[in-house]
N, C-alpha and C positions, 0 to 999 in steps of 0.2 A: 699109695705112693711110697718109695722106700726113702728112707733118711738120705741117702746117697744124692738121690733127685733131686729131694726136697731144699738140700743142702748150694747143687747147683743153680738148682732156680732162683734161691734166695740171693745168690753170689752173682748170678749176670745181671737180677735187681738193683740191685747194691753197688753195681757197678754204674749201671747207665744212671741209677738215680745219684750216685757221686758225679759223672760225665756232668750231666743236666745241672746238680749245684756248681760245681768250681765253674760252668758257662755262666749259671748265673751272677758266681761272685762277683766275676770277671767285669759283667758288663753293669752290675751295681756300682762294682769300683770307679768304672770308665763315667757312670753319669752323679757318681760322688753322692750318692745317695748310703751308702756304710760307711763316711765319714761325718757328714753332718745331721744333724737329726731335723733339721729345717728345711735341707732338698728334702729328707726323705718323707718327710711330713706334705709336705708338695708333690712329692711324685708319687705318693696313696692318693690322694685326692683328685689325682689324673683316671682313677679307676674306678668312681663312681662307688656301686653297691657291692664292686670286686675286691674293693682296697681292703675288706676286712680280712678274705682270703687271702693276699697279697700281704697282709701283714702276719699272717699268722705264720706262712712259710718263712717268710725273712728271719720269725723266731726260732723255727725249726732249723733252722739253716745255723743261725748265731750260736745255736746250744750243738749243732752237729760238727760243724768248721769255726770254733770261736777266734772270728776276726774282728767282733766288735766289742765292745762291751754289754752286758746284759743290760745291766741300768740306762746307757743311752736309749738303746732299745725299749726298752720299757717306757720309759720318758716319750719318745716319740710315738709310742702306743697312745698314750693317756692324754697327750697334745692332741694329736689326729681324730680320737673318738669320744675323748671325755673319761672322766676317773671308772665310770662304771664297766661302760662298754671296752674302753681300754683294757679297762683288770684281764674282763671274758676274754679278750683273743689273746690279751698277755700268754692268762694260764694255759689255752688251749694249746699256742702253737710252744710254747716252751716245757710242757708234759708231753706233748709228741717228740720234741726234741731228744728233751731227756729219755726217751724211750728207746730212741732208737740211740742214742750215744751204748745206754746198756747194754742192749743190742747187737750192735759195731763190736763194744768190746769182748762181750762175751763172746763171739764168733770168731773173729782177728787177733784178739789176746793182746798180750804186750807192746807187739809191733806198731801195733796202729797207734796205740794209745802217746809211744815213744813221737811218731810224727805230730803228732799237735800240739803238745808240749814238752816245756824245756824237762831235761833229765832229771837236774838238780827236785821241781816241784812235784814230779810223778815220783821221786823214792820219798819225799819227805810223805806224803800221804799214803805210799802201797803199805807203809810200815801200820798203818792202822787195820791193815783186810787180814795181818794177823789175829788179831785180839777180836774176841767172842764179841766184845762192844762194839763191833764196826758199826750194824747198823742203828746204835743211839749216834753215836760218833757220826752218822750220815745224816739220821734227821736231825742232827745241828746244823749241820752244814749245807743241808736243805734251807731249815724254817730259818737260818739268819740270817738278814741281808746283807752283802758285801763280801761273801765269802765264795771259795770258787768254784760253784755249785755244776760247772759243767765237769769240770777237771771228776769231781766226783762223782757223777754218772757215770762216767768213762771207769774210777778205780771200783765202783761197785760192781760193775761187769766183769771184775777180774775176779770178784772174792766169792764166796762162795753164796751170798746172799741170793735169795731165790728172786725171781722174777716176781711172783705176787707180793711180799715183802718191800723191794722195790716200788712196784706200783702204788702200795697202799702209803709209802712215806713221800711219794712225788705227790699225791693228792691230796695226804693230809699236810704238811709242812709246807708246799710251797706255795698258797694262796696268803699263808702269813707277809712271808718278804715281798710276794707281789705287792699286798696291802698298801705295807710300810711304802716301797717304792710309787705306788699309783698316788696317795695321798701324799706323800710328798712331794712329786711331782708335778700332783694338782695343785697345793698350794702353797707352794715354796716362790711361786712369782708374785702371789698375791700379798705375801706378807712385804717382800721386797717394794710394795709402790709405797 
């Protein structure tokens, strides 16, 4: 199959499987399930042995289109399934996320990256895909929590960092911040009684 192809096929993917998210955004938004972490912990539970599937897209989604914040998300992982089981779909669907943000970017380039973030926060971070330290510079901004760990999936797809490189700092670093977020999560109500 010639690049040419490959490149098409990939692009009417990419397409319908955007069509399919912004459908789904849409009608998460409509039943308030990406604003509260409490619907949405409610409306996994409508889905039985599906909800883990069901939640791992909603991650992949939040790390592809971030319209929520991660840690909410993550929170309602760890609510919904418990710190353990939580962590697994955490990681899962927010490594596929991130995968495909790198992905998006590297394919789309700058343009795409300009629509999901403000201008101002995409230069103050492109300024790091100069310097040879980019990817130390990423696994920080991977392994520590509260940082804007989609935003840079997104500028890693710009730089010249390779895909395997990539993958191995998505896997090693971001189970750390999951961690911190799952167990705090877990028991951040229970100190509060």
């Amino acid at each position: 199959m010639s690049k040419d192809k490959l490149q098409r096929i990939f692009n009417i993917i990419t397409i319908i499987t955007t069509v399919l998210l912004i459908a789904f955004i849409i009608y998460a938004f409509k039943l308030g399930i990406l604003e509260d972490k409490t619907v949405l912990v409610q409306y996994m539970k409508k889905f039985g042995i599906f909800a883990c599937l069901f939640f791992i897209l909603i991650q992949i989604v939040q790390v592809v289109f971030p319209v929520i914040p991660g840690g909410a998300s993550c929170l309602a992982g760890v609510l919904a399934f418990g710190p353990v089981l939580g962590f697994i779909y955490n990681y899962i669907g927010l490594a596929l996320g991130s995968l495909i943000a790198f992905l998006l970017s590297r394919i789309y380039g700058i343009k795409m990256v300009e629509k999901l973030f403000p201008e101002e926060t995409i230069n103050k971070y492109l300024k790091y895909i100069q310097n040879n330290r980019f990817p130390t510079i990423f696994f920080w901004g991977i392994f520590l929590p509260g940082l804007p760990d989609d935003l840079l999936c997104y500028i890693a797809g710009l730089s010249k960092m390779s895909l395997k490189t990539f993958i191995f700092i998505i896997l090693i670093g971001k189970p750390f911040a999951l961690i911190f977020y799952s167990l705090f999560s877990y028991y951040l109500p229970a100190l509060s009684d």
